[in-house]
C-alpha positions as a Markdown table, in Angstrom:
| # | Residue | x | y | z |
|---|---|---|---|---|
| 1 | Unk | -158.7 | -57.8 | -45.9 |
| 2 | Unk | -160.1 | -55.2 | -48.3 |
| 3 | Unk | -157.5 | -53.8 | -51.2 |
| 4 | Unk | -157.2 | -50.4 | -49.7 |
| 5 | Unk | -155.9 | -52.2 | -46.8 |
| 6 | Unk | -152.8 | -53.4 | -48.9 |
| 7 | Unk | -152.7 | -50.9 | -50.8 |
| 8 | Unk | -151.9 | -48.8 | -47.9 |
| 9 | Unk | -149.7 | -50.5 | -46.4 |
| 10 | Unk | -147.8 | -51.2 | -49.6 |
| 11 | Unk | -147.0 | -47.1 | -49.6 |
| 12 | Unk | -145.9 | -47.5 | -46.0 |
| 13 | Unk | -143.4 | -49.9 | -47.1 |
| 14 | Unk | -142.3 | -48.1 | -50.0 |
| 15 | Unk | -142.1 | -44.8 | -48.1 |
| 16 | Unk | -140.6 | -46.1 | -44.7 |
| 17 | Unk | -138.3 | -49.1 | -46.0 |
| 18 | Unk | -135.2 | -47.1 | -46.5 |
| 19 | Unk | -135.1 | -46.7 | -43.2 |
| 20 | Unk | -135.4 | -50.8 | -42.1 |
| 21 | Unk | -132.1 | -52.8 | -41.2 |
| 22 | Unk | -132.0 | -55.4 | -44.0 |
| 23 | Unk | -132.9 | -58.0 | -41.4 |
| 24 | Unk | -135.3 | -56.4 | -40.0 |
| 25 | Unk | -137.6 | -57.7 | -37.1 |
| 26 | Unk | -140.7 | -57.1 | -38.3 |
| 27 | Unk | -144.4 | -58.1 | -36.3 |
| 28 | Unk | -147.9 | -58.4 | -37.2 |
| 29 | Unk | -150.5 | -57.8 | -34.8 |
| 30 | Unk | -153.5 | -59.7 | -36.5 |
| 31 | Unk | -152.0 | -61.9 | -38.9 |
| 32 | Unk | -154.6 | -64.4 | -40.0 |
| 33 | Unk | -155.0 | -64.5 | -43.6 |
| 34 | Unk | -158.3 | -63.4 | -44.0 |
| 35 | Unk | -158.4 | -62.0 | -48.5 |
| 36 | Unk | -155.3 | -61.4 | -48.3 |
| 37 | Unk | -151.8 | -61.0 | -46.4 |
| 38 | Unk | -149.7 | -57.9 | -45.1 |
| 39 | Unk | -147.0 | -60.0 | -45.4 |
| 40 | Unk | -145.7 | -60.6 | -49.2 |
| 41 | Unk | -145.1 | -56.7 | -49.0 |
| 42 | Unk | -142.1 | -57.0 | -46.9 |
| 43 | Unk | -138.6 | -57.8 | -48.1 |
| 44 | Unk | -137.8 | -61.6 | -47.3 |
| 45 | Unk | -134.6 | -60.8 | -45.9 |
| 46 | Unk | -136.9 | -59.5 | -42.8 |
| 47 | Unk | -137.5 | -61.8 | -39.9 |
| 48 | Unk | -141.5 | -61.4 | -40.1 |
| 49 | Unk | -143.6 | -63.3 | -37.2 |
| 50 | Unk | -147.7 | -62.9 | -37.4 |
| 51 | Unk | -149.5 | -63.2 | -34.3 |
| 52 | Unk | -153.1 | -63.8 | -33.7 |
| 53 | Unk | -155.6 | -65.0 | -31.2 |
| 54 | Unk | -156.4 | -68.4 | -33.6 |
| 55 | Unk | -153.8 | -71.1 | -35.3 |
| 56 | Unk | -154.7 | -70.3 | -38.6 |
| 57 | Unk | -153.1 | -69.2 | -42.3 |
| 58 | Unk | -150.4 | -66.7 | -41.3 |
| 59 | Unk | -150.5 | -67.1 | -37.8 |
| 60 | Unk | -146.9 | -67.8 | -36.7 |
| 61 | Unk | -147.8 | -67.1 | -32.3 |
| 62 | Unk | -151.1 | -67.3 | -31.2 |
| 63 | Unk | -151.7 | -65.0 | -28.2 |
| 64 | Unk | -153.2 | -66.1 | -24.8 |
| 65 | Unk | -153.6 | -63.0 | -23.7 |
| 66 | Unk | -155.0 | -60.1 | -26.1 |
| 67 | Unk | -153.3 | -57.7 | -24.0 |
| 68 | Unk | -150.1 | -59.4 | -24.0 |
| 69 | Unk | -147.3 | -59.5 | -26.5 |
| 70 | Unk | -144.5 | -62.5 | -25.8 |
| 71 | Unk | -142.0 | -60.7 | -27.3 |
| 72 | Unk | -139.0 | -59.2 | -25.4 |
| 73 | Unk | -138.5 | -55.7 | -24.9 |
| 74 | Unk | -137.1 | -53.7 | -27.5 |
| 75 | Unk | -137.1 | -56.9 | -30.1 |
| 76 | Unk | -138.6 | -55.3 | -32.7 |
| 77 | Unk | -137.7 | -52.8 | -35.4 |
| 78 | Unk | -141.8 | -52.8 | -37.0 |
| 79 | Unk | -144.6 | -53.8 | -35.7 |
| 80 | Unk | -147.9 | -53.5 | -38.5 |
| 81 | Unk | -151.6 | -53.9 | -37.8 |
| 82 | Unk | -154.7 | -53.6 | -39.9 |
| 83 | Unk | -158.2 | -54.3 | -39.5 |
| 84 | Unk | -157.6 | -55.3 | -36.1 |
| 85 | Unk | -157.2 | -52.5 | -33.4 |
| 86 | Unk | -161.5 | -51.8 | -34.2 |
| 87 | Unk | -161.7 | -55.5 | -33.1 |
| 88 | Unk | -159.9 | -54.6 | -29.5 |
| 89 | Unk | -162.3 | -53.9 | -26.8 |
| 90 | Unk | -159.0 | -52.1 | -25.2 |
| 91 | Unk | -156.9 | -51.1 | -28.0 |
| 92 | Unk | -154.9 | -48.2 | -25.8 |
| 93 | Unk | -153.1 | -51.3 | -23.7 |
| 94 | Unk | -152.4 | -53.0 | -27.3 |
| 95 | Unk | -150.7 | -50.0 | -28.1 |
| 96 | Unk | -148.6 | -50.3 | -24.9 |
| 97 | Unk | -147.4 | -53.4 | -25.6 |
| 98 | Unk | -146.7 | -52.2 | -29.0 |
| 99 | Unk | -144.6 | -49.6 | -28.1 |
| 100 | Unk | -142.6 | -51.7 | -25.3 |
| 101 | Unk | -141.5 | -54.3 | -27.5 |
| 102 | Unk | -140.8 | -52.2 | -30.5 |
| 103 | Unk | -136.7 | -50.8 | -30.5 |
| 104 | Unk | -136.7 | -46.8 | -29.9 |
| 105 | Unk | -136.4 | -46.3 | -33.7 |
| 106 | Unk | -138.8 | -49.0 | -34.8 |
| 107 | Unk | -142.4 | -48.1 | -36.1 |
| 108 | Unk | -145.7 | -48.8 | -36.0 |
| 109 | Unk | -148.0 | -48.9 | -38.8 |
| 110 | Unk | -151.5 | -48.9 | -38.2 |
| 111 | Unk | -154.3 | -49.3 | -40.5 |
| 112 | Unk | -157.9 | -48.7 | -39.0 |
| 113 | Unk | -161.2 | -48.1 | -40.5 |
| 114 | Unk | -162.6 | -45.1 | -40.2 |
| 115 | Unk | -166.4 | -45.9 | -41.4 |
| 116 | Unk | -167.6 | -48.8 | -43.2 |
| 117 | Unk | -170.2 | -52.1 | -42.3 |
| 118 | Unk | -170.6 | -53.3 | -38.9 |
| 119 | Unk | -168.4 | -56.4 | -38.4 |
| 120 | Unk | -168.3 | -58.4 | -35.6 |
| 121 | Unk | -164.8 | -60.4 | -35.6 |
| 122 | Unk | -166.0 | -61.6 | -32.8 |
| 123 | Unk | -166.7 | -57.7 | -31.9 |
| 124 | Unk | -166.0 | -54.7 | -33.7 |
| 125 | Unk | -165.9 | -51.6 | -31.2 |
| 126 | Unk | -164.2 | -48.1 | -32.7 |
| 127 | Unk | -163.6 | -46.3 | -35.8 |
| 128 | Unk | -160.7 | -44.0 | -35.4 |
| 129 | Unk | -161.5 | -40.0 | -36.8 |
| 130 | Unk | -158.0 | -38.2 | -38.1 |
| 131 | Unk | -157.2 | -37.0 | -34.4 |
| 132 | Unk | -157.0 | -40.8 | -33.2 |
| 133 | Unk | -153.0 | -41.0 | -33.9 |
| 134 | Unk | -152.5 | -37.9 | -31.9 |
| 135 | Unk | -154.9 | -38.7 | -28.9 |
| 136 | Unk | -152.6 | -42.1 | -29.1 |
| 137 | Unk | -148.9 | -40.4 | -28.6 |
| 138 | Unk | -150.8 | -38.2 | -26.0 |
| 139 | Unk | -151.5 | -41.6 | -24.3 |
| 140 | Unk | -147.6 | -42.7 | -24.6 |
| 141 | Unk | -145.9 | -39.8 | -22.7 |
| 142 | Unk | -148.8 | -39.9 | -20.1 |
| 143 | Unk | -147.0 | -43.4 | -19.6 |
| 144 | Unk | -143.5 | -42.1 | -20.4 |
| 145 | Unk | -142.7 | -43.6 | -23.8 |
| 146 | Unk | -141.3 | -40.2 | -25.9 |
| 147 | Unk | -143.2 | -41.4 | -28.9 |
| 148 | Unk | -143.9 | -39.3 | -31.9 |
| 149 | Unk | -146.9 | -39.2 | -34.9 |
| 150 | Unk | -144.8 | -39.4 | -37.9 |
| 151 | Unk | -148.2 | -38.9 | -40.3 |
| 152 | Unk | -151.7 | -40.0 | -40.1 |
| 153 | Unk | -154.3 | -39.5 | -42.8 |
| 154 | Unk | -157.4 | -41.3 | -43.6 |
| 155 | Unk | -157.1 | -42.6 | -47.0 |
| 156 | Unk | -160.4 | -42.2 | -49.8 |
| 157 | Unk | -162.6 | -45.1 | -50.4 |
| 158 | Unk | -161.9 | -45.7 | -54.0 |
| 159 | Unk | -164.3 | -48.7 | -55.6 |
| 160 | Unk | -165.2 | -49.8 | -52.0 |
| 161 | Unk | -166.8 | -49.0 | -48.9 |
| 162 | Unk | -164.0 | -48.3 | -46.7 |
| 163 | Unk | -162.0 | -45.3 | -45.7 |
| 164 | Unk | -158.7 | -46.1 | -43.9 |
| 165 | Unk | -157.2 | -44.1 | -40.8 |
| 166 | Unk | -153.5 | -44.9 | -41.2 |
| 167 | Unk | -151.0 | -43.5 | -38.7 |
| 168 | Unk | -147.2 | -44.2 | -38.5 |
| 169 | Unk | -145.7 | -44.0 | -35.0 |
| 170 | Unk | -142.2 | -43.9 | -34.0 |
| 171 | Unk | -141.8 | -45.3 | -30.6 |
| 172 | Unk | -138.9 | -42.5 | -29.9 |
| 173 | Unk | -139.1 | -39.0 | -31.7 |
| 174 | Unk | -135.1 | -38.4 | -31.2 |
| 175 | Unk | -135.0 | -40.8 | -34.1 |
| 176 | Unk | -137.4 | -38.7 | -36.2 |
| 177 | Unk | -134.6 | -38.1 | -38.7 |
| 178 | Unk | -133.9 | -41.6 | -39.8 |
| 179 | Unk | -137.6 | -41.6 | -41.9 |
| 180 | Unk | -137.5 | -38.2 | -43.6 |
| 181 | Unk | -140.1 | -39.7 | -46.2 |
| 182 | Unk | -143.9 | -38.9 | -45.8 |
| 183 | Unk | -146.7 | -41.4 | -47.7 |
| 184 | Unk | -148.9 | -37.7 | -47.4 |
| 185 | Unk | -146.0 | -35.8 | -49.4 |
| 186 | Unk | -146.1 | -38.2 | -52.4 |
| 187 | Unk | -149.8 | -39.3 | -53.3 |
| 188 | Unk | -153.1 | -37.1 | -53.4 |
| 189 | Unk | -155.9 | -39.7 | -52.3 |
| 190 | Unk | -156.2 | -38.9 | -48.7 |
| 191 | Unk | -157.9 | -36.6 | -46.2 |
| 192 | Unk | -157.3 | -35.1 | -42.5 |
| 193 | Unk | -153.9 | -35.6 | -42.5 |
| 194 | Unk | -150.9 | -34.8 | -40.0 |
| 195 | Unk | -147.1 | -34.8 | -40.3 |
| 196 | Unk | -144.9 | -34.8 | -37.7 |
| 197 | Unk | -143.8 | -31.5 | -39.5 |
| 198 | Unk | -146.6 | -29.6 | -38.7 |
| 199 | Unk | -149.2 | -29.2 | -36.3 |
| 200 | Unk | -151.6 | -28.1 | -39.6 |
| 201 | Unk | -153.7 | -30.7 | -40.9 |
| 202 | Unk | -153.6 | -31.2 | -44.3 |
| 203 | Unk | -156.7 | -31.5 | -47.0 |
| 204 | Unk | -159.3 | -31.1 | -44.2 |
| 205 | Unk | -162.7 | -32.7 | -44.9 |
| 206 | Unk | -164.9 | -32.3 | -42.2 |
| 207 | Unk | -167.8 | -34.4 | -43.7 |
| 208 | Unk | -166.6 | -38.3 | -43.7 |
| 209 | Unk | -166.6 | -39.4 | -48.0 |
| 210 | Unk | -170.0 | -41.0 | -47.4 |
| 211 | Unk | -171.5 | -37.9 | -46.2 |
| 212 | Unk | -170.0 | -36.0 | -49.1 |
| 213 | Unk | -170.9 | -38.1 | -51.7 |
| 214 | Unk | -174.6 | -37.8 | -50.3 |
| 215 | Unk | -174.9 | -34.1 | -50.4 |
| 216 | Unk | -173.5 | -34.3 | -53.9 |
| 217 | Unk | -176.2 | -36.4 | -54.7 |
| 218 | Unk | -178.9 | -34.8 | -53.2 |
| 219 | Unk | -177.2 | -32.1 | -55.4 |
| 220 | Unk | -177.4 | -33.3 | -58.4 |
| 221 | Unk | -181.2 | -34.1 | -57.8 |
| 222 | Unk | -182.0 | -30.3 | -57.0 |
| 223 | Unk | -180.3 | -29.5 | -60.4 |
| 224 | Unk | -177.6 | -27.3 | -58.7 |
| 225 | Unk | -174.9 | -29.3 | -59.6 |
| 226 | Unk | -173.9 | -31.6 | -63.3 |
| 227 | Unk | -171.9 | -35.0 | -62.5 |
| 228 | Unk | -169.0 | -34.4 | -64.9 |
């Protein structure tokens, strides 16, 4: 797990935990420690099962089936995944089972890359763009789950290669009030992003960092442009 990763996720905790039950039933989808753990960041009061398709460190369930989650319906109050759904060959039915086990106010973090290295793990198959998220809820009311975007953004790469799509879902909008806090509201190191607020996205980039940082580059080289 790369530090943005955590990093990321730590800022969904601290944005979104005001709104947890103190024993909260919390899932990981992709739990294997692999550099690191999603798992520290949450309160240990939580009940917090990791789930993976190997036994392995911080793996509490390992899955048979990919597709399906042995959890109850409406058992869960989160549900967080990263560096995982881009290793799904059919992450839309992941998401399915994602929102039928998650309680109508629970949420889903997600944390996806959105460029970086080729890694196969055993396949690596997507990289989300900031309109991801959105396609996503589109994909839940097509199959009558009234879920709701609460933000998305696609974090920048600070000292490493990776940029992050995060999105927070809410498996039923008529709860939207019980989060009022927005990650995007509070920190500045982020692109493309959406609220629930608004259908504006904020900080649009249309080139991806790498592609920026290149043109800068080749700016610097045709001397119209001094690197500060």
């Amino acid at each position: 797990m790369h530090p943005s990763a955590l990093q990321n996720c730590q800022l969904f905790f601290d944005h979104y935990h005001s709104g947890f039950s103190p024993d909260a039933q919390v899932m990981e989808i992709g739990s294997q420690d692999v550099n690191g753990s999603l798992r520290p960041i949450f309160s240990p009061t939580f009940s917090y099962t990791g789930v993976d398709f190997v036994a392995a460190k911080g793996v509490d369930v390992v899955l048979d089936d990919p597709y399906q989650l042995p959890f109850a319906d409406a058992s869960m109050d989160v549900i967080v995944s990263s560096s995982c759904f881009e290793h799904s060959e059919m992450f839309w039915l992941v998401f399915l089972e994602v929102m039928r086990v998650l309680k109508p106010h629970g949420l889903f973090y997600l944390n996806v890359p959105s460029n970086g290295a080729f890694h196969q793990y055993p396949v690596d198959c997507w990289r989300f763009y900031p309109d991801s998220g959105k396609a996503l809820v589109t994909w839940a009311k097509r199959n009558g789950i009234p879920a709701a975007l609460l933000e998305s953004y696609v974090s920048e790469q600070g000292t490493g290669q990776w940029n992050d799509f995060v999105a927070v879902f809410l498996k039923d909008e008529a709860h939207v009030t019980r989060y009022p806090s927005r990650i995007t509201q509070h920190v500045e190191t982020y692109r493309n992003a959406y609220r629930f607020e608004s259908n504006e996205i904020q900080k649009l980039a249309v080139l991806p960092e790498d592609m920026r940082k290149l043109v800068l580059i080749h700016k610097v080289i045709a001397g119209k442009v001094a690197l500060k």
